[in-house]
C-alpha positions as CSV (number, residue, x, y, z in Angstrom):
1,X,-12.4,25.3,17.1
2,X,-9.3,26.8,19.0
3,X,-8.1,24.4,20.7
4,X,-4.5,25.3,19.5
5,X,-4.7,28.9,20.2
6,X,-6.1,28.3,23.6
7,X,-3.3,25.9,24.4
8,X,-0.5,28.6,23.6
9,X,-2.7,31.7,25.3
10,X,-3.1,29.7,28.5
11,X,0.0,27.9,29.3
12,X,1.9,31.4,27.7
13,X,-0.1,34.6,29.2
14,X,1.6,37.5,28.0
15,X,4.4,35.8,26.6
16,X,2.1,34.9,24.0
17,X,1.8,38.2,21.5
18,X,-0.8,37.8,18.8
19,X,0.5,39.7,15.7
20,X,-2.1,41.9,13.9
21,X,-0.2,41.3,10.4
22,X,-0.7,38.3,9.6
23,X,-3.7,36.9,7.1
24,X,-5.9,35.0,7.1
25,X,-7.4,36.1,10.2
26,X,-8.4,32.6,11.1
27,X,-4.4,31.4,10.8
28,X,-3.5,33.4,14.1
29,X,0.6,33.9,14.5
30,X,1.7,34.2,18.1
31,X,5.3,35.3,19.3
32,X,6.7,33.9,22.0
33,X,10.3,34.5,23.9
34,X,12.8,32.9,21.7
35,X,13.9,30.5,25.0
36,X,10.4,29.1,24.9
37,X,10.2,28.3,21.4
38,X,10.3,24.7,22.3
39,X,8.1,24.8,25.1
40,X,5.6,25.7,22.5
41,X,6.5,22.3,20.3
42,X,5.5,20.2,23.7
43,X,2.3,22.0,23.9
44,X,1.4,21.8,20.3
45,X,2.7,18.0,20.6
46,X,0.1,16.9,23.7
47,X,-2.3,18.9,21.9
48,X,-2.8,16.5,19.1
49,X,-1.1,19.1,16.6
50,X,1.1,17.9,14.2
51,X,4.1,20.5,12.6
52,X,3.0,21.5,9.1
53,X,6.2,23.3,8.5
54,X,9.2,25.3,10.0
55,X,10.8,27.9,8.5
56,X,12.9,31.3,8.8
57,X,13.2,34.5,8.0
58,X,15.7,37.7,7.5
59,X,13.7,40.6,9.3
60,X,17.2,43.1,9.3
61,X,15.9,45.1,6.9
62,X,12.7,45.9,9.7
63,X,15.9,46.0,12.2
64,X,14.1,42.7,14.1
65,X,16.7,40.9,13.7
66,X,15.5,37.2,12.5
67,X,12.8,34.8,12.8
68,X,11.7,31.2,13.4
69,X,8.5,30.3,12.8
70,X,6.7,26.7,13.3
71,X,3.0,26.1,11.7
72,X,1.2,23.6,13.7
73,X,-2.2,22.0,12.8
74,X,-5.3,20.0,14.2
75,X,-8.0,19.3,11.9
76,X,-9.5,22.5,10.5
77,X,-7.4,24.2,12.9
78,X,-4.1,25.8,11.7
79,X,-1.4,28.2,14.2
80,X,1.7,29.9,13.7
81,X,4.2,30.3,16.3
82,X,6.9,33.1,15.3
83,X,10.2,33.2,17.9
84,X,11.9,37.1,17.3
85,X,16.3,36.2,17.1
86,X,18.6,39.0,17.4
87,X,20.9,39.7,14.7
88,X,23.9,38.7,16.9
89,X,22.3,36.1,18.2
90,X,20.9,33.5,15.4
91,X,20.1,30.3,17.4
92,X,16.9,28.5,18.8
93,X,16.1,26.0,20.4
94,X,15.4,22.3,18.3
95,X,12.0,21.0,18.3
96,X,13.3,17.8,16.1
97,X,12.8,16.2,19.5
98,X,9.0,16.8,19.7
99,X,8.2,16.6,15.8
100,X,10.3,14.5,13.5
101,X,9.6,16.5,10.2
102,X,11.4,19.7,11.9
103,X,14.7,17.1,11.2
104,X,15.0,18.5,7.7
105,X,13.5,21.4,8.4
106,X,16.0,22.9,10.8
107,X,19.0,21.5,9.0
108,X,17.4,23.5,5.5
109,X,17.1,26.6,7.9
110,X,20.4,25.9,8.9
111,X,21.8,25.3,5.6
112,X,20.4,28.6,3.7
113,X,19.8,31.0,6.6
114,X,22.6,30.3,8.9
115,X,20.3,30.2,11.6
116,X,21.4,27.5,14.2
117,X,18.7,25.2,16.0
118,X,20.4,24.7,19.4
119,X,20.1,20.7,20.3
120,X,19.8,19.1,16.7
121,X,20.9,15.7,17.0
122,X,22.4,15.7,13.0
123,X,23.4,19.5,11.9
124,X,25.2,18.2,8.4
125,X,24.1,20.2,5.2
126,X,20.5,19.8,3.4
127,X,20.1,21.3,0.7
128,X,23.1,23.1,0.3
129,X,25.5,20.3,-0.5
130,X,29.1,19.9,1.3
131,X,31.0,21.8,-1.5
132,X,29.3,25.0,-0.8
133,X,31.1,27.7,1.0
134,X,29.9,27.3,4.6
135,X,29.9,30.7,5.9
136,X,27.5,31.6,2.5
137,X,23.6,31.4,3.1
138,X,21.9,32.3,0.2
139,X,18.5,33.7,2.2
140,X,19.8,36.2,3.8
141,X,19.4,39.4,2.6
142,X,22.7,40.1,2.5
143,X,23.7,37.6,-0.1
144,X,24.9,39.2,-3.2
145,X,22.8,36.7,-5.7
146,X,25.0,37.8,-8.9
147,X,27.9,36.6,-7.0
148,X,28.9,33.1,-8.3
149,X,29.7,30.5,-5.0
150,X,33.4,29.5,-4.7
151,X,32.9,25.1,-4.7
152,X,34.9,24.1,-2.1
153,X,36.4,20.3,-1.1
154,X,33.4,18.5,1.3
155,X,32.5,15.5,2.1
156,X,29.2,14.3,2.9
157,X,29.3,11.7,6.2
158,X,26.2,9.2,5.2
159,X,25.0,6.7,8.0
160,X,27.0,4.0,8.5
161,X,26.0,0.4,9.3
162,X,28.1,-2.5,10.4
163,X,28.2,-6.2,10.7
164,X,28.5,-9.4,9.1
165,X,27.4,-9.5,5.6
166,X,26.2,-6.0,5.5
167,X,27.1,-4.2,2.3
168,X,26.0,-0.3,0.6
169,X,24.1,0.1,-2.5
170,X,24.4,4.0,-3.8
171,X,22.0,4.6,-5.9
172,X,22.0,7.8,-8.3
173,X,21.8,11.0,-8.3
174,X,21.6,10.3,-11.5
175,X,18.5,7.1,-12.8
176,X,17.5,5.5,-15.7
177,X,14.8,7.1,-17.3
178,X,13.6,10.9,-17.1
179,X,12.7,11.1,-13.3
180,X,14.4,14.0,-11.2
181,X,18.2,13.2,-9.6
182,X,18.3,11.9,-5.8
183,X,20.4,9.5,-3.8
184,X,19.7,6.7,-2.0
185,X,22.3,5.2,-0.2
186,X,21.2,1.2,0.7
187,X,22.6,-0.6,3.3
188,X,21.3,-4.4,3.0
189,X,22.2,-8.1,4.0
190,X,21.6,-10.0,0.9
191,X,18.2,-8.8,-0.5
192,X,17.1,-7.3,2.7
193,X,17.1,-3.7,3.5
194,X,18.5,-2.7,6.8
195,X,18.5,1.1,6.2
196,X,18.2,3.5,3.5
197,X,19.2,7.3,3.6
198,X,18.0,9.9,1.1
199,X,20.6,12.8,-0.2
200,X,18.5,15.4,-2.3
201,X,19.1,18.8,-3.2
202,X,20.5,18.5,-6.6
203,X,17.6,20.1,-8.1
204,X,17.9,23.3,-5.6
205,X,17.2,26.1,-8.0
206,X,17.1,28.8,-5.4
207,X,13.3,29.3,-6.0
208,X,12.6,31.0,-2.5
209,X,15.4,33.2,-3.1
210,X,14.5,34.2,-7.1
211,X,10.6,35.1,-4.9
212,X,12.2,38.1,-3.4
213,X,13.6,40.0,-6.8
214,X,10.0,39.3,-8.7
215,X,6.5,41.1,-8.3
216,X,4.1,39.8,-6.7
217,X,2.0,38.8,-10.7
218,X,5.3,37.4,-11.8
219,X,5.3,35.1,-8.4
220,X,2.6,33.3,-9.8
221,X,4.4,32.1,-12.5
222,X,7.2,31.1,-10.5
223,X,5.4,29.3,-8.1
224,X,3.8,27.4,-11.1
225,X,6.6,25.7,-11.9
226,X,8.0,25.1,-7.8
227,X,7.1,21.2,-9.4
228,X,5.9,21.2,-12.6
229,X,3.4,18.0,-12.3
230,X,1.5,20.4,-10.0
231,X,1.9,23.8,-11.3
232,X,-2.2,24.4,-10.5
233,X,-1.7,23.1,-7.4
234,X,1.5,25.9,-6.5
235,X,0.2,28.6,-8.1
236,X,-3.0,28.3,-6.6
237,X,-1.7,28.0,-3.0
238,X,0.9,31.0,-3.3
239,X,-2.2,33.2,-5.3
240,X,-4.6,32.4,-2.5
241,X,-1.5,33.5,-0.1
242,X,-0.8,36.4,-1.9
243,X,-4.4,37.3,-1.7
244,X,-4.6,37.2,1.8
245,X,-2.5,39.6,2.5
246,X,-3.2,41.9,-0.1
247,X,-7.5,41.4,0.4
248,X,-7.8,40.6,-2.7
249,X,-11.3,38.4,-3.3
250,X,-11.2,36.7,-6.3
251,X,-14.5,36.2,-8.3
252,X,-16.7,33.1,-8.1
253,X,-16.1,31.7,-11.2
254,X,-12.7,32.1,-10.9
255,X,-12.9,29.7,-7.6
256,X,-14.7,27.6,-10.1
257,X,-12.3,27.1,-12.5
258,X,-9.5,27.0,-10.2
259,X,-11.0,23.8,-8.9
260,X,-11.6,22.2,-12.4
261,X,-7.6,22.6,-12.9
262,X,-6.9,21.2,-9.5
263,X,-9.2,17.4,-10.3
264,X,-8.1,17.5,-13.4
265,X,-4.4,17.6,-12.4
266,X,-5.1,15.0,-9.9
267,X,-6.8,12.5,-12.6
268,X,-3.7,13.1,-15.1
269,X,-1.2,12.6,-12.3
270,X,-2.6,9.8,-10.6
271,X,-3.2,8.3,-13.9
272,X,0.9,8.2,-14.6
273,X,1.5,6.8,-10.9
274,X,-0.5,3.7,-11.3
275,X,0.7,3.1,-15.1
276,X,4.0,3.4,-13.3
277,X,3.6,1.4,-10.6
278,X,1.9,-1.4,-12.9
279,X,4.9,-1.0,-14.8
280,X,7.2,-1.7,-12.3
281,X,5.5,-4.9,-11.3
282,X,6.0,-5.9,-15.1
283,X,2.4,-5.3,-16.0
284,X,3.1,-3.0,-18.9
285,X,-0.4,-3.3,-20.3
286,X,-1.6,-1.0,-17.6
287,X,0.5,1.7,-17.8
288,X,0.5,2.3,-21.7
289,X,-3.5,2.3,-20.9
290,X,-3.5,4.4,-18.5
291,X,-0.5,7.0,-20.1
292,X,-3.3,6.6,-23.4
293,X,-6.2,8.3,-20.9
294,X,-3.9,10.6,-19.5
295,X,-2.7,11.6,-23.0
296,X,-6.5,12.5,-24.4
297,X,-6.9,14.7,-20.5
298,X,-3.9,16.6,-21.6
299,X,-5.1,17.1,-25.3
300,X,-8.0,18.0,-24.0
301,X,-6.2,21.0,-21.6
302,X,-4.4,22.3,-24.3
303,X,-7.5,22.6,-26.4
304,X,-9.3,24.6,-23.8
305,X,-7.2,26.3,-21.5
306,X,-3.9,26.4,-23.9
307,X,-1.8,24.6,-22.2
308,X,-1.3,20.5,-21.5
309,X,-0.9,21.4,-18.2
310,X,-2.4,24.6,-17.7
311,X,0.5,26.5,-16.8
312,X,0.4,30.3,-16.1
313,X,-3.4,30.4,-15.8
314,X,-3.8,31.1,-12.3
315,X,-2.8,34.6,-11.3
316,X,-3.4,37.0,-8.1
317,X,-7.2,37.7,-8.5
318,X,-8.3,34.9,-10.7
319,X,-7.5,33.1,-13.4
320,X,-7.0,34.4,-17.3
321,X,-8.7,32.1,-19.1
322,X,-12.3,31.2,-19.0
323,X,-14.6,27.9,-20.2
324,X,-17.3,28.6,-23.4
325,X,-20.0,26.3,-22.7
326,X,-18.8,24.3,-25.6
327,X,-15.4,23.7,-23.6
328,X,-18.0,22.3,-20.8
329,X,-19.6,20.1,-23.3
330,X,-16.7,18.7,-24.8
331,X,-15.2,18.0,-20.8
332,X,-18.4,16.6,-19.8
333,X,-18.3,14.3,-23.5
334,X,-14.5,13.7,-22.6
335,X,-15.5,12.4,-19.0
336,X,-18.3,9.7,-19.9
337,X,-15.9,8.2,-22.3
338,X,-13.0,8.3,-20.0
339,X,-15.2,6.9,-17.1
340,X,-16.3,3.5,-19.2
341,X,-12.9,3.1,-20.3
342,X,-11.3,3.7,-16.5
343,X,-13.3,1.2,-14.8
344,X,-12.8,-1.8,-17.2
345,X,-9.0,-0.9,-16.5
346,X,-9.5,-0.9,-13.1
347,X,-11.6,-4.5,-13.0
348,X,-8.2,-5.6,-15.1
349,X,-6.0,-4.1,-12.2
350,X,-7.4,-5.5,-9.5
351,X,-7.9,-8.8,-10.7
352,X,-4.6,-9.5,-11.8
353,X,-2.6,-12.0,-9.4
354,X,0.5,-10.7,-9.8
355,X,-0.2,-7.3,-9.2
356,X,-1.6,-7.8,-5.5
357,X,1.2,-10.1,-4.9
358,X,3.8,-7.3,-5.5
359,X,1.6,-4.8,-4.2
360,X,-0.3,-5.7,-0.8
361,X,2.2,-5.8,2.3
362,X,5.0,-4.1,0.5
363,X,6.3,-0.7,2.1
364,X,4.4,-0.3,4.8
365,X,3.7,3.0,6.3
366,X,2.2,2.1,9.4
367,X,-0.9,4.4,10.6
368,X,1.1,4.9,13.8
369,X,4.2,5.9,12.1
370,X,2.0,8.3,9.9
371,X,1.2,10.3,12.5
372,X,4.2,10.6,13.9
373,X,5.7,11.4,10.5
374,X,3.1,14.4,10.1
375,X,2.7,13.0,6.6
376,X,-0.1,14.8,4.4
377,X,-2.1,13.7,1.0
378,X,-2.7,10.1,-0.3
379,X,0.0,8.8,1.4
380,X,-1.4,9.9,4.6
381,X,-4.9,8.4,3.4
382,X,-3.8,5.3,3.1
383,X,-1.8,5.2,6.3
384,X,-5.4,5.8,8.4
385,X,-4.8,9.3,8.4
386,X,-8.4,11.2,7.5
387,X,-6.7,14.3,6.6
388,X,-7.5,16.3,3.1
389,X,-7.1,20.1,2.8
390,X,-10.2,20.3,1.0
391,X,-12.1,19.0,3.8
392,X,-10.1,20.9,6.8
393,X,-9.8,24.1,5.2
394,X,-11.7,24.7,2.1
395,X,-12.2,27.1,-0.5
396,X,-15.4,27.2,-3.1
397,X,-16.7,25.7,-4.5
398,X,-15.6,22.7,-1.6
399,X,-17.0,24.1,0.7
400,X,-20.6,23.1,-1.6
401,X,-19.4,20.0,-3.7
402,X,-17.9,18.4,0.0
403,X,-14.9,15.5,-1.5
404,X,-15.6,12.3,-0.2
405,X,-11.8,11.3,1.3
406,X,-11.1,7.5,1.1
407,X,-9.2,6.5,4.3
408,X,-6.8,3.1,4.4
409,X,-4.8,1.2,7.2
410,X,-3.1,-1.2,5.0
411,X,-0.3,1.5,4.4
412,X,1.3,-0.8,1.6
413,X,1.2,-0.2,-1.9
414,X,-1.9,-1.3,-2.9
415,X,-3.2,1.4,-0.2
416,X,-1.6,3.9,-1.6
417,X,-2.2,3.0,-5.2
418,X,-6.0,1.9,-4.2
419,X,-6.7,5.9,-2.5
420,X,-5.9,7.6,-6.0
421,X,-7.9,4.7,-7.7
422,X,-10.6,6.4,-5.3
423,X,-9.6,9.8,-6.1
424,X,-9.8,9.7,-9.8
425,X,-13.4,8.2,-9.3
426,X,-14.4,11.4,-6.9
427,X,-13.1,13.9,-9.0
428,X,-15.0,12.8,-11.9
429,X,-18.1,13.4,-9.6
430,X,-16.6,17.0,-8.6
431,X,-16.1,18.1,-12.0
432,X,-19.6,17.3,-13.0
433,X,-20.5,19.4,-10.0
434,X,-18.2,22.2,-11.0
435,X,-19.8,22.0,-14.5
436,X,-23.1,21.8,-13.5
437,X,-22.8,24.3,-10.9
438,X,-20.7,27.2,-12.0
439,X,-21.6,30.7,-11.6
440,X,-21.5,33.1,-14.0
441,X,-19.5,36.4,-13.9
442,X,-15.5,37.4,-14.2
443,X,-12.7,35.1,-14.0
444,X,-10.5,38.0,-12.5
445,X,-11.1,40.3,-10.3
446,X,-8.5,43.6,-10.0
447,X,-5.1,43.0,-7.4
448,X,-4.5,45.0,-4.4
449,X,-1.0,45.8,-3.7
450,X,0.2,44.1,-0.5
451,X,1.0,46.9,2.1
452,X,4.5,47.0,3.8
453,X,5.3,44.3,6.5
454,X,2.3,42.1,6.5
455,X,1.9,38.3,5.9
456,X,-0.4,35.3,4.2
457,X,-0.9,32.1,4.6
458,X,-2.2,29.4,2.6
459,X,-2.9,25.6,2.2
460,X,-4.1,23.8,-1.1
461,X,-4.8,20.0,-1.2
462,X,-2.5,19.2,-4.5
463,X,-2.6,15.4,-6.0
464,X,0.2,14.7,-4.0
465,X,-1.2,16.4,-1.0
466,X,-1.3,19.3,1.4
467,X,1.3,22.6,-0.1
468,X,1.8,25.5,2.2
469,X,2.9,28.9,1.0
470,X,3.8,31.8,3.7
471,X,4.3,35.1,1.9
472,X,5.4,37.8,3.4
473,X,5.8,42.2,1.8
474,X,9.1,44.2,2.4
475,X,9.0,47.8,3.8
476,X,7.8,49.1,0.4
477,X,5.3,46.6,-0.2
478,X,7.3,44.1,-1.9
479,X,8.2,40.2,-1.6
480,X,10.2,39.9,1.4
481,X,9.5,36.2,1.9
482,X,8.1,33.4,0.1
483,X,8.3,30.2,2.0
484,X,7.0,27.0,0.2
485,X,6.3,23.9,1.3
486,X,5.4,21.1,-0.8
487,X,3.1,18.1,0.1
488,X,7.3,16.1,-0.6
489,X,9.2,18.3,2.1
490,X,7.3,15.9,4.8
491,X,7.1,12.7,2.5
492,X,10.4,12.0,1.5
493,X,11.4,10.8,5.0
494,X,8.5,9.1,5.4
495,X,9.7,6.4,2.4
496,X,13.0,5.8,4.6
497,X,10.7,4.4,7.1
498,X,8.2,2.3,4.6
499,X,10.8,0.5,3.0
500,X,12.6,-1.2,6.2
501,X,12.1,-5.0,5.9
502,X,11.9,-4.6,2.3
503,X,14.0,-6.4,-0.3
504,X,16.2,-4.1,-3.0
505,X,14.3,-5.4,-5.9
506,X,11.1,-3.6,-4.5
507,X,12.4,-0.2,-4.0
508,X,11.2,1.5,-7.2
509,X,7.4,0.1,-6.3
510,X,7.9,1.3,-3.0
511,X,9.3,4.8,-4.8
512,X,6.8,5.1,-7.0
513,X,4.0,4.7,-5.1
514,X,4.7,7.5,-2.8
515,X,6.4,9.4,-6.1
516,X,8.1,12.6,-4.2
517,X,8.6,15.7,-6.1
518,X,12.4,16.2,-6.3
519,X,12.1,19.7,-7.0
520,X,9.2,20.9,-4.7
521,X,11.7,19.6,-1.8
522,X,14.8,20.9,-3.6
523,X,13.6,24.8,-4.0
């Protein structure tokens, strides 16, 4: 399937470069004239493509000046489109008009590389908050990290809505209870919610940034805690980048186990959400329950792998730790128990009253709006989108033990809460596949160093969803650029749109059942 590639290479000609450096072979990168970079958006667009993700880079140091670069996919089918800026020059032309996600997008690339997306309807900060220096973008090579930022006097301009009887509610940064800070800025007639507007970056750690001074061994454990509820999930996807570009083929086993981590991350997490969600329909019983299995999963990670949430196990060429066949008895042991225990929970959950009052037709994410969103993971299930990394673009062992991907139109909070109900079932069946089928051998396998100026790409289907890393090596073989995106970078805007109609009192149900990472969109 090309169907991508063969849109750019026929409607481009030679405009259309394909660049020999970049890896996977099977994720093509294309260049095209900087004044065309939009053009390309339209085609992807009545293609059937949605944008994956858009993001920059500082290619001074290779005297190229900068560049823009838009991943587009279409089922199994992923493309990179790469426009070259000059240094004197750092502007390009908005696609936010052909793909909504690239709305945050270009104002982050804005915001931390200076780079200016020509045609952006909204250019105010993201990320980088109003009381930054303006004329500082912490990206670019040139930025002196050791150098604290002057904070400057900003404002930030939210959306405005006027009428009769229409009032704000500003809500955070800072919540109740342990969960990450964000705003959300209401505006409501009595109950009813007219708008809401997210403000997020206080979590910005300058993650991408801290990529470029580490090697590429100690990336892994940085990118294991990008957002720590999925630190399997990120390190995987940034190893499997990493090994792209360096041809570096990881043992079998080590596939093996990497997929044991990833289900059973997705059971623990999943686990919390619907306690959580429960929880905030006043059914408590379910989510101390539910936090009780979760709790015995962890237990059981520490026991085996040494660490609740296996942290720091996943590293360029494998992973450095290994299961005895005792540690598969006592998970296969672990998961009869668990299973029994799950389902009579389940039966409890769905036949409680109250719970499918609060939870059917309550932020709905319609299928259309889905789409349009480019929305990836459970959310995207349960919004009729049949999408799942696993499926489009696996690694072993699923490309053998094939997940079975639960698809919902509802779009409401039951759907979404319903899919990982699904998911925890399935992944039960995929460990007892793993277990049952596991070769034999290493669990790490040596690491070729990356040679100079070459790039990798690479997806992983996390609990919350699809997470992208592009990694690319400096003129001496080092990290020049780790761009991450996590499944949250595309959510988060998507929960703007679910909660219209709404009334305030069912915003944290609505919340929690799409439960963004904070930090994996702050970086």
């Amino acid at each position: 399937m090309s169907e991508l590639k063969n849109a750019i290479t026929s409607l481009f000609g030679a405009d259309a470069r394909k660049d020999d450096n970049q890896y996977p072979l099977d994720v093509p990168l294309y260049h095209v004239p900087v004044e065309r970079f939009a053009e390309a958006a339209k085609a992807m667009k009545n293609s059937g493509a949605r944008l994956v993700a858009e993001w920059a880079s500082d290619e001074i140091l290779f005297r190229r000046g900068f560049g823009v670069f838009a991943c587009y996919a279409k089922a199994s089918e992923y493309l990179i489109i790469k426009a070259d800026l000059p240094e004197n020059d750092p502007t390009f032309p908005s696609i936010t008009k052909k793909f909504v996600p690239a709305y945050r997008f270009e104002r982050q690339i804005k915001s931390l590389m200076g780079i200016e997306p020509t045609g952006h309807p909204d250019l105010r900060p993201w990320i980088k908050h109003e009381d930054w220096q303006k004329d500082v973008y912490p990206l670019r090579k040139s930025f002196d990290v050791k150098q604290p930022l002057k904070r400057i006097k900003g404002e930030y301009q939210f959306i405005k809505a006027d009428g009769e009887g229409v009032y704000e509610i500003p809500v955070g940064p800072v919540h109740a209870g342990i969960i990450e800070p964000g705003h959300f800025r209401f505006q409501a007639v009595g109950e009813d919610i007219i708008n809401l507007e997210e403000k997020l970056g206080y979590v910005h750690k300058g993650i991408e940034k801290r990529f470029e001074t580490m090697s590429w061994m100690d990336g892994a454990k940085l990118a294991g805690r990008v957002s720590g509820d999925s630190t399997a999930a990120h390190s995987i996807a940034y190893c499997r980048a990493v090994e792209a570009i360096s041809k570096t083929n990881p043992p079998e086993r080590a596939l093996w186990l990497r997929a044991l981590m990833l289900e059973r991350e997705r059971i623990t997490n999943h686990l919390g959400d619907l306690g959580a969600i429960a929880n905030d329909a006043a059914f408590a019983f379910i989510l101390y329950q539910f936090s009780r299995l979760k709790e015995h999963i962890l237990r059981t990670n520490y026991k085996l792998f040494g660490h609740r949430f296996m942290m720091d196990k996943v590293i360029p060429g494998g992973v450095n730790v290994d299961l005895t066949p005792e540690g598969r008895d006592i998970i296969l042991n672990e998961l009869e128990s668990f299973e029994k225990e799950f389902e009579k929970l389940v039966t409890i959950y769905d036949e409680n009253p109250s719970l499918e009052d609060r939870l059917r037709g309550t932020g709905i994410l319609t299928p259309e709006k889905a789409k349009e969103l480019c929305v990836v993971g459970f959310v995207a299930r349960a919004s009729g989108q049949n999408q799942d990394s696993r499926i489009q673009s696996p690694f072993p062992p699923y490309d053998r033990i094939i997940p079975k991907i639960r698809v919902l139109n509802s779009g409401d909070v039951h759907a979404r809460a319903w899919v990982r109900i699904e998911e925890i079932r399935d992944s039960i069946r995929i460990i007892r596949e793993i277990l049952k089928t596991m070769p034999a051998g290493e669990a790490a396998s040596g690491f070729n160093q990356p040679l100079p100026d070459k790039a990798g790409f690479a997806v992983v289907e996390g609990w919350r969803g699809e997470i992208v890393y592009w990694v690319q090596s400096g003129a001496k073989g080092e990290i020049n650029r780790c761009m991450v995106r996590d499944p949250s970078s595309v959510n988060w805007i998507a929960l703007e749109e679910a909660i219209h109609g709404n009334i305030v009192p069912d915003f944290p149900l609505c919340n929690k059942s799409f439960n963004q990472s904070y930090s994996g969109n702050d970086l």
